[in-house]
PDB file of N, CA, C and O in Angstrom:
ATOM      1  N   UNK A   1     228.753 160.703  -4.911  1.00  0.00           N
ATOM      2  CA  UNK A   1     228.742 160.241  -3.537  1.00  0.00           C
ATOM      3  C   UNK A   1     227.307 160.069  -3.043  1.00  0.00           C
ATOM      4  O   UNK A   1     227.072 159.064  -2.372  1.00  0.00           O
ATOM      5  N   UNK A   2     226.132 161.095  -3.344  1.00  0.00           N
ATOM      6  CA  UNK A   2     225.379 160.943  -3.133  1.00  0.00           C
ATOM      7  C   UNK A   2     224.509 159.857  -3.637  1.00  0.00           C
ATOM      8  O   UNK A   2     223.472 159.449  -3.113  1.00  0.00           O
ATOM      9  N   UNK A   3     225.082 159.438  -4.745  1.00  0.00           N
ATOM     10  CA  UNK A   3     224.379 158.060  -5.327  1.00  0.00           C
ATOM     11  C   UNK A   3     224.480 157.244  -4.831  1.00  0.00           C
ATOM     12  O   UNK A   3     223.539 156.480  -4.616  1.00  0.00           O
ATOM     13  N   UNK A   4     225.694 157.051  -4.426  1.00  0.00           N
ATOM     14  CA  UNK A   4     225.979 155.597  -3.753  1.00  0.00           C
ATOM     15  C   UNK A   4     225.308 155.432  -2.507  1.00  0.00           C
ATOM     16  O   UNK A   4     224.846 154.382  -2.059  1.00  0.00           O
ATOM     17  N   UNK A   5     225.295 156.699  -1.927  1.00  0.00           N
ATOM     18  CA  UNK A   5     224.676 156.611  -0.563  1.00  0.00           C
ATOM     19  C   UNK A   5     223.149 156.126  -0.960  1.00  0.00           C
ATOM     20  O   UNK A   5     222.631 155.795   0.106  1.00  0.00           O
ATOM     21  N   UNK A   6     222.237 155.949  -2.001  1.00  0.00           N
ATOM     22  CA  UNK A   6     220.784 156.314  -1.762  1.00  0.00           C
ATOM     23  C   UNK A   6     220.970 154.803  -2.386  1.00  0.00           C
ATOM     24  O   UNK A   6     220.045 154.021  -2.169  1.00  0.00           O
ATOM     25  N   UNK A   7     222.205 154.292  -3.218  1.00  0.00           N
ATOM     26  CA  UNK A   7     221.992 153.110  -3.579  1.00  0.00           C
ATOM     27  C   UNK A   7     222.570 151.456  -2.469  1.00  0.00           C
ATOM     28  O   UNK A   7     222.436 150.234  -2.529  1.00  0.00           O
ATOM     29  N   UNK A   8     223.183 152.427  -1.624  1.00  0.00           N
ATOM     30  CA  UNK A   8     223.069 151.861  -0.523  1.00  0.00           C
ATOM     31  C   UNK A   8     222.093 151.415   0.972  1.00  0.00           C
ATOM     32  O   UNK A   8     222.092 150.374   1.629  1.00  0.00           O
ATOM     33  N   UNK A   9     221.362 152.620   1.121  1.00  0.00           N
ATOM     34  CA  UNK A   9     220.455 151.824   1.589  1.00  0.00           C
ATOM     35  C   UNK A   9     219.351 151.772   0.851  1.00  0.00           C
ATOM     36  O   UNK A   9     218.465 151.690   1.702  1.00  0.00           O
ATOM     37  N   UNK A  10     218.702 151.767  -0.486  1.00  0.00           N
ATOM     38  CA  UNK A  10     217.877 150.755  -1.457  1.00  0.00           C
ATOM     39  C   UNK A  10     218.151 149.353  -1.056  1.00  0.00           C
ATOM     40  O   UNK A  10     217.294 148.507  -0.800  1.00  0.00           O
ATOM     41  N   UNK A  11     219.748 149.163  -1.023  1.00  0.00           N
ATOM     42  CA  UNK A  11     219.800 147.828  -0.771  1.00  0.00           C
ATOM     43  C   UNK A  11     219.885 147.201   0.689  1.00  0.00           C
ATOM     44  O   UNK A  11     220.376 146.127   1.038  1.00  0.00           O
ATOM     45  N   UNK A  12     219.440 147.908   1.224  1.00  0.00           N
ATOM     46  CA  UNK A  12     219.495 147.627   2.609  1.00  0.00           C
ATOM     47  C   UNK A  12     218.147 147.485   2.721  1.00  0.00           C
ATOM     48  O   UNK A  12     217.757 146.318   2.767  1.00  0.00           O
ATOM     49  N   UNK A  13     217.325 148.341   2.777  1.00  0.00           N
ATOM     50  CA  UNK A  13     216.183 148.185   2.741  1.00  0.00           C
ATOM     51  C   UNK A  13     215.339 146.718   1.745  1.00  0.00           C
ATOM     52  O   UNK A  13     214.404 146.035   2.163  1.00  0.00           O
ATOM     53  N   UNK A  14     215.858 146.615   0.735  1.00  0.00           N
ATOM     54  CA  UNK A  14     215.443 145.434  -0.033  1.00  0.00           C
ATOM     55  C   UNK A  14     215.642 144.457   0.569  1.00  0.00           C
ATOM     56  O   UNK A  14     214.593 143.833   0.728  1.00  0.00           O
ATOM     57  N   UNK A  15     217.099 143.654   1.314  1.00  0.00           N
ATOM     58  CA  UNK A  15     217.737 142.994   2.400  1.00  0.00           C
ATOM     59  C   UNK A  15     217.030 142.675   2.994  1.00  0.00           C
ATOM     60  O   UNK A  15     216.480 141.574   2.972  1.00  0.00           O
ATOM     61  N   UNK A  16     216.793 143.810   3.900  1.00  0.00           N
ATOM     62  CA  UNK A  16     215.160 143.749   4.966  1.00  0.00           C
ATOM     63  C   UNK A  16     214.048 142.848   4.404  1.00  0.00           C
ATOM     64  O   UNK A  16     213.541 141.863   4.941  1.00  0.00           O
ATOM     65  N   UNK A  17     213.780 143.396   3.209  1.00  0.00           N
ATOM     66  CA  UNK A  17     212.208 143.123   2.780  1.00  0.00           C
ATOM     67  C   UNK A  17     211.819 141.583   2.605  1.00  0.00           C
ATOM     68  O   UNK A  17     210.893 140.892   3.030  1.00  0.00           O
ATOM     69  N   UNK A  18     213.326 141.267   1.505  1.00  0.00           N
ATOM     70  CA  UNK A  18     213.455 139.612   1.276  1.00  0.00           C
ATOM     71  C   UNK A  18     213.655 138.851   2.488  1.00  0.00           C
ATOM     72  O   UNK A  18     213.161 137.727   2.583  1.00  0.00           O
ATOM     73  N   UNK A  19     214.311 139.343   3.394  1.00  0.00           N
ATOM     74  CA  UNK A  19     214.433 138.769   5.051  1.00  0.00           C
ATOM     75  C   UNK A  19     213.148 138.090   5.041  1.00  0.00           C
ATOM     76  O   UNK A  19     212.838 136.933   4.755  1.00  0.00           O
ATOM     77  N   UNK A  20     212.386 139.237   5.476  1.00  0.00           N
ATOM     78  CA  UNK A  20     210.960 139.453   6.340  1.00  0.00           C
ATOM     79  C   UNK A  20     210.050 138.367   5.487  1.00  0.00           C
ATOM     80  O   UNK A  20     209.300 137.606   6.096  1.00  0.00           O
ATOM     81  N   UNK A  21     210.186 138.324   3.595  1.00  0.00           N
ATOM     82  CA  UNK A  21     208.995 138.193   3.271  1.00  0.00           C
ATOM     83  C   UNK A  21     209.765 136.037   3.153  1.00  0.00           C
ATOM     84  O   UNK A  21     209.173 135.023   2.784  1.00  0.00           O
ATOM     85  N   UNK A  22     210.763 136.171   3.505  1.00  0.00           N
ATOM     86  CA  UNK A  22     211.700 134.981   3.424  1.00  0.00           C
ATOM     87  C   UNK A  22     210.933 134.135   5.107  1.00  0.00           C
ATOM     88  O   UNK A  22     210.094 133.235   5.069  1.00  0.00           O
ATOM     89  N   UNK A  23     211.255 134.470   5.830  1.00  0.00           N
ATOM     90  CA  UNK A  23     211.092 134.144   7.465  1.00  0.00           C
ATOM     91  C   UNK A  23     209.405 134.650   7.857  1.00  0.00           C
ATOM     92  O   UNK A  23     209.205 134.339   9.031  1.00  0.00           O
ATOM     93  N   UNK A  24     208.723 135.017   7.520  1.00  0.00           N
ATOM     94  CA  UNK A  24     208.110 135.028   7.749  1.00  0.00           C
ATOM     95  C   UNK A  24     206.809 134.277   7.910  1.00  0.00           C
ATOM     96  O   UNK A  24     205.741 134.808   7.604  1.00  0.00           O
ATOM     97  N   UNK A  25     206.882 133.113   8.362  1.00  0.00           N
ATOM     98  CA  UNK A  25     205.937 132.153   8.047  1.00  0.00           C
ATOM     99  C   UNK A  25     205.079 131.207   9.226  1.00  0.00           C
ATOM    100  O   UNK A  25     205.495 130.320   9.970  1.00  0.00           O
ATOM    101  N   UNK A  26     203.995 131.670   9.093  1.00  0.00           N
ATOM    102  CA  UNK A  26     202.761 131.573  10.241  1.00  0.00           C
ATOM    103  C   UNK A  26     203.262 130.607  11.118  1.00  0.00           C
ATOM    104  O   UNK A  26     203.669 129.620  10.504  1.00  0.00           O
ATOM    105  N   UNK A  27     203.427 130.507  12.805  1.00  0.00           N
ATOM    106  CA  UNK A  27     203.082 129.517  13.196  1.00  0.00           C
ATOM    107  C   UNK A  27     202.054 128.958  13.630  1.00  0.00           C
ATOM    108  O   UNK A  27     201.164 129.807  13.680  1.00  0.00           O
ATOM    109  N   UNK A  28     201.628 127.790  14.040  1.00  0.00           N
ATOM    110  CA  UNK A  28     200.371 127.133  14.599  1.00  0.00           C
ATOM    111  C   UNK A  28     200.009 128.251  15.454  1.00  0.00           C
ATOM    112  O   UNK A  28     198.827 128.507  15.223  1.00  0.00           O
ATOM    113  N   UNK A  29     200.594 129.227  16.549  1.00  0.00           N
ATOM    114  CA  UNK A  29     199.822 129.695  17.464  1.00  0.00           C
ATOM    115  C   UNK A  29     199.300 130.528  16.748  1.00  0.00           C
ATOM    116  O   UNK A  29     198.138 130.757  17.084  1.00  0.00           O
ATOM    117  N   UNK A  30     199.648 131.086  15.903  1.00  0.00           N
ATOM    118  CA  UNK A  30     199.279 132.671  15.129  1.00  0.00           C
ATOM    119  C   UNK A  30     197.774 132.063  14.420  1.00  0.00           C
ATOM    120  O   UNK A  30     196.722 132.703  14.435  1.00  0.00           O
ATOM    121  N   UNK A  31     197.935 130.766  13.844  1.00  0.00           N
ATOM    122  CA  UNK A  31     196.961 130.482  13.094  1.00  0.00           C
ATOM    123  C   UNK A  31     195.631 129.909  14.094  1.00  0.00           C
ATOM    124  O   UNK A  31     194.523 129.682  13.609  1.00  0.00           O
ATOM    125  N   UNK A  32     195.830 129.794  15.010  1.00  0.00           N
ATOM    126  CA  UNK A  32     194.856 129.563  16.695  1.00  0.00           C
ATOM    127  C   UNK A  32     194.682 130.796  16.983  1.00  0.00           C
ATOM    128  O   UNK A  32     193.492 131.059  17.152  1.00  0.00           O
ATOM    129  N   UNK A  33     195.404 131.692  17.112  1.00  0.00           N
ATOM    130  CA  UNK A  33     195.041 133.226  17.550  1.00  0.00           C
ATOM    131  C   UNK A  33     193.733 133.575  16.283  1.00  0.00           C
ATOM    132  O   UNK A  33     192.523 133.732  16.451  1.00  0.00           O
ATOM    133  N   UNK A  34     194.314 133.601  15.391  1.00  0.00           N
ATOM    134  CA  UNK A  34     193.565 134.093  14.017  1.00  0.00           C
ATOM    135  C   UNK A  34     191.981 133.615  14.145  1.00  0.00           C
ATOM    136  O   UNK A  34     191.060 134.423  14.262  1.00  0.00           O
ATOM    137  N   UNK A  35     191.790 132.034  14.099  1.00  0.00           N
ATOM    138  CA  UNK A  35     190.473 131.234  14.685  1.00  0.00           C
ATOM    139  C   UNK A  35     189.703 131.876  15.426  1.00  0.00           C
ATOM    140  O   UNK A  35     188.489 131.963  15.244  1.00  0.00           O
ATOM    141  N   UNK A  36     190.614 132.626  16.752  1.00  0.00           N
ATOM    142  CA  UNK A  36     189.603 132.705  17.660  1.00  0.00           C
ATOM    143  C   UNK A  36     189.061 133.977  17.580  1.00  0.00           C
ATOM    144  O   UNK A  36     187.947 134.139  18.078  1.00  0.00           O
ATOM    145  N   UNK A  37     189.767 135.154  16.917  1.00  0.00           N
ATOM    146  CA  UNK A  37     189.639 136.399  16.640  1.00  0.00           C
ATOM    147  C   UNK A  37     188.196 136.408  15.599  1.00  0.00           C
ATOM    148  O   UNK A  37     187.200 137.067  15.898  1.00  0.00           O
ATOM    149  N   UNK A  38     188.304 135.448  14.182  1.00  0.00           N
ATOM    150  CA  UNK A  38     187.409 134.929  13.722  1.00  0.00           C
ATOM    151  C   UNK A  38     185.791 135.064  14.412  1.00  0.00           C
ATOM    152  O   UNK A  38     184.766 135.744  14.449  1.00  0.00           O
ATOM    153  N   UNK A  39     186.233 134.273  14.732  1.00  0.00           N
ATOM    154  CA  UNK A  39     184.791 133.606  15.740  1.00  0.00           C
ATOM    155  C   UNK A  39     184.562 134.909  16.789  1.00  0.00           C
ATOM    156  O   UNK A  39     183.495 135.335  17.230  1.00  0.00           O
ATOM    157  N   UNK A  40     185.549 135.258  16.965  1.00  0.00           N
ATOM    158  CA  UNK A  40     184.749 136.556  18.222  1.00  0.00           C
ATOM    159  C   UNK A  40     184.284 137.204  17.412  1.00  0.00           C
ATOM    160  O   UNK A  40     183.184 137.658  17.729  1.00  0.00           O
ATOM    161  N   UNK A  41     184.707 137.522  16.270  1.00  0.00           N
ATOM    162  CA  UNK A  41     184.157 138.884  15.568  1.00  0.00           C
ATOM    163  C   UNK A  41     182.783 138.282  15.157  1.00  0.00           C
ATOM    164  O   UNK A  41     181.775 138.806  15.630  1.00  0.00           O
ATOM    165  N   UNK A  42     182.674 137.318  14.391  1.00  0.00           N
ATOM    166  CA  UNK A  42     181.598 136.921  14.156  1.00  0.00           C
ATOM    167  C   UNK A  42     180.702 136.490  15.088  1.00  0.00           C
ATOM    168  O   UNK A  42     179.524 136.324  14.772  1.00  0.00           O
ATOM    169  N   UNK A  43     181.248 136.209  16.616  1.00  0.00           N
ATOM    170  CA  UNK A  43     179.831 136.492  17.486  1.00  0.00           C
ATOM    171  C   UNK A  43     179.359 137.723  17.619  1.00  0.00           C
ATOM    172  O   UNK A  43     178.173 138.047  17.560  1.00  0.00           O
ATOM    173  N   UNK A  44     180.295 138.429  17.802  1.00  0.00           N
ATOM    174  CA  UNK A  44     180.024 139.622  18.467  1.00  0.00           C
ATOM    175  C   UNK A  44     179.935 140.706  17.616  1.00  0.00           C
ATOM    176  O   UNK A  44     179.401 141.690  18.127  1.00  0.00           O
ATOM    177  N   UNK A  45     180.324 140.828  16.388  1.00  0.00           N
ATOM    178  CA  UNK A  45     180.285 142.083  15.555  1.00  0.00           C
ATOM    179  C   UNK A  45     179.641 143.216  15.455  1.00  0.00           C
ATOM    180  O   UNK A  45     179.909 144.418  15.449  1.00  0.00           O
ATOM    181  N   UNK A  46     178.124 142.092  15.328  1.00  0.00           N
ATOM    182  CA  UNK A  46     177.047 143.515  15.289  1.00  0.00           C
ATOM    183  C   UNK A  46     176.616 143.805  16.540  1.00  0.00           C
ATOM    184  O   UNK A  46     175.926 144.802  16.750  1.00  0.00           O
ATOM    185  N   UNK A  47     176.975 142.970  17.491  1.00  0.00           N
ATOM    186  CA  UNK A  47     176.462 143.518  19.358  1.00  0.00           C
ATOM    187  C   UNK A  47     177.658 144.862  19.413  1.00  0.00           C
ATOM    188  O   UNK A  47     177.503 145.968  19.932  1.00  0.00           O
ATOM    189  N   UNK A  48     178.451 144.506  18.936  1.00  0.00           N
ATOM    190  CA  UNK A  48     179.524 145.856  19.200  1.00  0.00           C
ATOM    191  C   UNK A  48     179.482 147.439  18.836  1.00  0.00           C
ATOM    192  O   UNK A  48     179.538 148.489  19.477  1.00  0.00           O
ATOM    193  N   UNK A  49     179.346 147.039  17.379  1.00  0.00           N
ATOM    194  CA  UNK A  49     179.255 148.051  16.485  1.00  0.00           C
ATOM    195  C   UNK A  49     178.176 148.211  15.793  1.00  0.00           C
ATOM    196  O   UNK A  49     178.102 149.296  15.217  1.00  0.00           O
ATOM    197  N   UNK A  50     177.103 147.317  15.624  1.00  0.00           N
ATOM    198  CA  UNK A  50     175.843 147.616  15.258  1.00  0.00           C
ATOM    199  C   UNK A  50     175.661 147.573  13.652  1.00  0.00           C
ATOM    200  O   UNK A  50     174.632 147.800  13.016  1.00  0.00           O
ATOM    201  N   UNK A  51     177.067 147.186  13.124  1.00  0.00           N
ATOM    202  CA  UNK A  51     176.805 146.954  11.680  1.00  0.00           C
ATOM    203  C   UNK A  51     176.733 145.844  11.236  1.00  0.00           C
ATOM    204  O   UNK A  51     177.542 144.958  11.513  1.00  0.00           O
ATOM    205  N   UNK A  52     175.242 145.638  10.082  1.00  0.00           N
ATOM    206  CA  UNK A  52     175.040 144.320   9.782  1.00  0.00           C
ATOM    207  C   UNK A  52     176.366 143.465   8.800  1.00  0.00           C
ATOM    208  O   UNK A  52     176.357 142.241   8.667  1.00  0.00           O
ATOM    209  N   UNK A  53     177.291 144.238   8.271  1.00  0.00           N
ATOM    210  CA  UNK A  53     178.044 143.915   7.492  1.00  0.00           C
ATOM    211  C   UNK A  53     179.659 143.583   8.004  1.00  0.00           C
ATOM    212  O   UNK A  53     180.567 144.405   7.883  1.00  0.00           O
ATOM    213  N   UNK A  54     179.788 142.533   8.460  1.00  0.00           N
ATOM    214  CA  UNK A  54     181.186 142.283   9.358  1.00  0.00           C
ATOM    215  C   UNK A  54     182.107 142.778   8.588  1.00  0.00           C
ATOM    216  O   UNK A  54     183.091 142.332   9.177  1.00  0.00           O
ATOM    217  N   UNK A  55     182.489 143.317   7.785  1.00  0.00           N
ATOM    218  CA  UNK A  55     183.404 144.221   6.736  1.00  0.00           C
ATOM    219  C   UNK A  55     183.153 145.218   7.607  1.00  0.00           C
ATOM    220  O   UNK A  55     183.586 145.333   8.754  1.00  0.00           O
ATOM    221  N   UNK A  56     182.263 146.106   6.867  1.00  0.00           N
ATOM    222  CA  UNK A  56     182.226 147.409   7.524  1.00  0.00           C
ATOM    223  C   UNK A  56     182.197 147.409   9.476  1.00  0.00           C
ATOM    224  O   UNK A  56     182.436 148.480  10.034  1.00  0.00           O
ATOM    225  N   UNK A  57     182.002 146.600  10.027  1.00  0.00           N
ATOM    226  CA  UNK A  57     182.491 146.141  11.463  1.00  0.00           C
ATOM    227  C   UNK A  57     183.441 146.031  11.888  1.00  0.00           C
ATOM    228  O   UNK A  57     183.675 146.525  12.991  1.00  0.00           O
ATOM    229  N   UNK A  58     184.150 145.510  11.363  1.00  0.00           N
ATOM    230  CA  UNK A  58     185.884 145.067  11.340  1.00  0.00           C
ATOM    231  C   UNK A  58     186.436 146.225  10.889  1.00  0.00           C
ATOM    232  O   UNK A  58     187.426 146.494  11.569  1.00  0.00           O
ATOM    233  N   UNK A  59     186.127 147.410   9.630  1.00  0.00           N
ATOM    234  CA  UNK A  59     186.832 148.145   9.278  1.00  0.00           C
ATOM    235  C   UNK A  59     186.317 149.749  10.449  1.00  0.00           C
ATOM    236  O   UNK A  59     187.065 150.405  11.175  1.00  0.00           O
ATOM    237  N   UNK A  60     185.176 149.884  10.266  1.00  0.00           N
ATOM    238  CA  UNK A  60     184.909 151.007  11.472  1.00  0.00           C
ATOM    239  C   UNK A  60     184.604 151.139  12.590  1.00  0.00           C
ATOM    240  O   UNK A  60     184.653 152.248  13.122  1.00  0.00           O
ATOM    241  N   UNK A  61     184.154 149.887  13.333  1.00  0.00           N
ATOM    242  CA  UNK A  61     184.221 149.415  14.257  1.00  0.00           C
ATOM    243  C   UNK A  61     185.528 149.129  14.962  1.00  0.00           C
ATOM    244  O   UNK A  61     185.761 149.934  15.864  1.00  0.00           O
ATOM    245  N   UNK A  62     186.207 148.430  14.828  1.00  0.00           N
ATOM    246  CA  UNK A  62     187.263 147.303  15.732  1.00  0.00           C
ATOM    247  C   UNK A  62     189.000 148.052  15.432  1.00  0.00           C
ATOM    248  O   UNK A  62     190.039 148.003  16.090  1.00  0.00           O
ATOM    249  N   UNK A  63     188.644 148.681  14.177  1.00  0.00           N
ATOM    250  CA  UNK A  63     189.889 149.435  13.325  1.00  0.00           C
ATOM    251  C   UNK A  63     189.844 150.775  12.940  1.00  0.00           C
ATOM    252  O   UNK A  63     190.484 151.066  11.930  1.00  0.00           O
ATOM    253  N   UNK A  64     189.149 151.772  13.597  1.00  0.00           N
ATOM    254  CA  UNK A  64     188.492 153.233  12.912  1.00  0.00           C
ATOM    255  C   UNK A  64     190.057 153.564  13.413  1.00  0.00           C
ATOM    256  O   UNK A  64     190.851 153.251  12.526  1.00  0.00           O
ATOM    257  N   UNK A  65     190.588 154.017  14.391  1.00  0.00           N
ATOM    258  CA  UNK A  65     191.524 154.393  14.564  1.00  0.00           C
ATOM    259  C   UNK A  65     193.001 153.927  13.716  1.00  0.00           C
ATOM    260  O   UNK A  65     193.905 154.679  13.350  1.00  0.00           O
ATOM    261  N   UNK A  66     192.916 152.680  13.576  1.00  0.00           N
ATOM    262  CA  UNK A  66     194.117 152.248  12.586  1.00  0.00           C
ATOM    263  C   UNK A  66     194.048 153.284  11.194  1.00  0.00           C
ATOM    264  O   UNK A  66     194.954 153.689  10.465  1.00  0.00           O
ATOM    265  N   UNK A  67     192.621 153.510  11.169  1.00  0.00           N
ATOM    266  CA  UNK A  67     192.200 153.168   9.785  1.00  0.00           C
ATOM    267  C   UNK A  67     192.443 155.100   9.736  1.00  0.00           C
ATOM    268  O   UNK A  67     192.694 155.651   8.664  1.00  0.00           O
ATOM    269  N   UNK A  68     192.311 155.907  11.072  1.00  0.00           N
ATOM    270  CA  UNK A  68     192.568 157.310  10.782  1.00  0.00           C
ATOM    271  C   UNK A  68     194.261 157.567  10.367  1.00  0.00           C
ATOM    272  O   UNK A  68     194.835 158.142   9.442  1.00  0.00           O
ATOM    273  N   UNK A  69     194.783 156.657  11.830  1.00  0.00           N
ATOM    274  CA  UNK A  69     196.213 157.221  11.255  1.00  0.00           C
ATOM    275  C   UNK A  69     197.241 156.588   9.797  1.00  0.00           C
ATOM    276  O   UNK A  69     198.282 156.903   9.221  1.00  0.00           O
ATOM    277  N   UNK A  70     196.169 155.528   9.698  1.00  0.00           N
ATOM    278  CA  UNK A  70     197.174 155.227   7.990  1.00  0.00           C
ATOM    279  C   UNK A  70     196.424 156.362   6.907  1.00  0.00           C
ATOM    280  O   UNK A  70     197.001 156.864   5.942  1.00  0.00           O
ATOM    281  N   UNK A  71     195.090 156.616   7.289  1.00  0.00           N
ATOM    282  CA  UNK A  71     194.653 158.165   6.524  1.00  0.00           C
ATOM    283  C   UNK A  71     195.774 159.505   6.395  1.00  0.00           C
ATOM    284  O   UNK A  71     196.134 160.130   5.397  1.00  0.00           O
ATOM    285  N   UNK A  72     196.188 159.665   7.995  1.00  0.00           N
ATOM    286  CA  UNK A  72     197.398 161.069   8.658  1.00  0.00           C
ATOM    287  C   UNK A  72     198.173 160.641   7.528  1.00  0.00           C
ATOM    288  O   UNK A  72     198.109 161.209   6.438  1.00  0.00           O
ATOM    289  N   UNK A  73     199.049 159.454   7.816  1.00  0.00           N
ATOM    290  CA  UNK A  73     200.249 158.952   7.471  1.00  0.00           C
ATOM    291  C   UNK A  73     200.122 158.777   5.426  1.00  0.00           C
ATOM    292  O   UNK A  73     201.204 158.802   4.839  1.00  0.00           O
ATOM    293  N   UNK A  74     199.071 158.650   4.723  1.00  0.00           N
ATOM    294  CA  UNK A  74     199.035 158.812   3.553  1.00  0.00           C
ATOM    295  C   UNK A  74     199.373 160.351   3.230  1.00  0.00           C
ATOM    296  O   UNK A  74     200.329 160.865   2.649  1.00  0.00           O
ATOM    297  N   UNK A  75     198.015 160.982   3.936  1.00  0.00           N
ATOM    298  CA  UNK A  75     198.185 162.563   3.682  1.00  0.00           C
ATOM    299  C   UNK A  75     199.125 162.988   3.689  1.00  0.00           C
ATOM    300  O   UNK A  75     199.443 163.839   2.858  1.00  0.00           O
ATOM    301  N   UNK A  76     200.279 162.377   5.030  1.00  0.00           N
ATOM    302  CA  UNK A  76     201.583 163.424   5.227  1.00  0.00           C
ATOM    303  C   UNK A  76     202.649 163.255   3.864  1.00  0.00           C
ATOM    304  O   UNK A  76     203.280 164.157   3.313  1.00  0.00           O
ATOM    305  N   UNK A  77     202.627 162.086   3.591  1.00  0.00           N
ATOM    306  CA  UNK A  77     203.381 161.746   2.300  1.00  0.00           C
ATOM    307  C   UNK A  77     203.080 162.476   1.359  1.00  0.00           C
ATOM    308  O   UNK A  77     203.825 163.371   0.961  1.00  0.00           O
ATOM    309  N   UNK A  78     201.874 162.197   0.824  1.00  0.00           N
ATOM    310  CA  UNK A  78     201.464 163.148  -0.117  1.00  0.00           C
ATOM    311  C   UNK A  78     202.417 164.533  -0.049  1.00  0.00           C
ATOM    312  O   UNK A  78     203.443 164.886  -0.630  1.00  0.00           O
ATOM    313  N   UNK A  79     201.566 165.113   0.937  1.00  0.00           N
ATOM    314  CA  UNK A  79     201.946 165.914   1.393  1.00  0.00           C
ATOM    315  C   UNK A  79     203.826 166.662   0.747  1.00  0.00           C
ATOM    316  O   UNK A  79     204.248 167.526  -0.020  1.00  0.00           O
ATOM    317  N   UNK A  80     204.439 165.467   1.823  1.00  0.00           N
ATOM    318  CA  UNK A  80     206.250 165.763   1.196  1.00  0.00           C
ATOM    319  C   UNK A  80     206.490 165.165  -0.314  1.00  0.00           C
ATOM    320  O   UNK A  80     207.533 165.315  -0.951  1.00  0.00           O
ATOM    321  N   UNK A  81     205.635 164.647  -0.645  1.00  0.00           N
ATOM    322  CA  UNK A  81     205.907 164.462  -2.194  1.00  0.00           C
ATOM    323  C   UNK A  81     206.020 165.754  -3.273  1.00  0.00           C
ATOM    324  O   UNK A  81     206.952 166.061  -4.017  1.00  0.00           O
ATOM    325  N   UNK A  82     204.685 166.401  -3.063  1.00  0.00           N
ATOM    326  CA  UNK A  82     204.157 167.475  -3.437  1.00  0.00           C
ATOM    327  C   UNK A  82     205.447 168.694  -3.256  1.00  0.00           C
ATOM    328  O   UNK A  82     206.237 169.188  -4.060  1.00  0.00           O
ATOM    329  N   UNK A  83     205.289 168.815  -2.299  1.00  0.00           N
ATOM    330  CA  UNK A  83     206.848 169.245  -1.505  1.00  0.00           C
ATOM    331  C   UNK A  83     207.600 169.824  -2.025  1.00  0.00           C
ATOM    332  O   UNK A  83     207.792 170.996  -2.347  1.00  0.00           O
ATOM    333  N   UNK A  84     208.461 168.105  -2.180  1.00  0.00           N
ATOM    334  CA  UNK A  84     209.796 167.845  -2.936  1.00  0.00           C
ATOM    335  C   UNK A  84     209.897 168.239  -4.339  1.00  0.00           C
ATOM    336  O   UNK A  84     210.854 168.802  -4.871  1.00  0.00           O
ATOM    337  N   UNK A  85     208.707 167.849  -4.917  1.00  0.00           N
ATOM    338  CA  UNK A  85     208.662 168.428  -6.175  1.00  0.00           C
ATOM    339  C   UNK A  85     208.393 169.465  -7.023  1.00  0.00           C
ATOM    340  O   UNK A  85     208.427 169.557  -8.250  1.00  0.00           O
ATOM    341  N   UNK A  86     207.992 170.585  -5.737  1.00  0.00           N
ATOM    342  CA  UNK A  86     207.724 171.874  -6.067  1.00  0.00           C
ATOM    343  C   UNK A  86     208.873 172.699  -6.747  1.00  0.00           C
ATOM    344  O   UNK A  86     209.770 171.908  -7.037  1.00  0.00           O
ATOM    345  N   UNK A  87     209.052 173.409  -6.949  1.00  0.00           N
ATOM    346  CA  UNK A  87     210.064 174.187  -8.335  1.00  0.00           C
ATOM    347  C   UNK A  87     210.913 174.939  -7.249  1.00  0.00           C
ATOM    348  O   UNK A  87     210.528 175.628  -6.305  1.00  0.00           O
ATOM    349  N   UNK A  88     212.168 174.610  -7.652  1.00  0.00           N
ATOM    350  CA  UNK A  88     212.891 175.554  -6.985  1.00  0.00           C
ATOM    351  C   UNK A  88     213.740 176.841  -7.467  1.00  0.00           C
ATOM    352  O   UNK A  88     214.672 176.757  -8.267  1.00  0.00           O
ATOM    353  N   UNK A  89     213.313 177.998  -6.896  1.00  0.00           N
ATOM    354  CA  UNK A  89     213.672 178.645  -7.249  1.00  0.00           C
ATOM    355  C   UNK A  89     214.271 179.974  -6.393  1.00  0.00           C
ATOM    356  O   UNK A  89     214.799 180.909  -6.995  1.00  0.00           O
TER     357      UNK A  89
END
């Protein structure tokens, strides 16, 4: 019973994925948004953040915070991986 259940939503989740990676496809505004984001960063990059390298601008600058909680959110996994696989006894 429990199989079916985990092989049920596998496939639900897959469903999802092919959806998303199916429909998902840029429109003109997204690709005008994108342009202008472009160009701001590259005016403004190093007035912002002070780094000569629009990489490292974009990544610790404009994204430090994205960039902590997908850090949390790795660790925590880890984390229940480690976990799960500890010995039970």
């Amino acid at each position: 019973m429990s199989r079916i259940i985990h092989i049920f939503i596998m496939a639900i989740l897959a469903a999802f994925m092919i959806y998303t990676l199916a429909f998902s496809t840029p429109d003109s505004a997204d690709t005008a948004a994108g342009e202008e984001t472009r160009q701001f960063i590259s005016d403004n990059g190093y007035n912002q953040t002070g780094a000569a390298n629009l990489v490292t601008a974009i990544y610790l600058g404009y994204r430090a915070f994205d960039t902590l909680g997908e850090t949390i959110v790795l660790i925590a996994s880890v984390a229940g991986v480690v976990y799960l696989m500890g010995s039970k006894e």
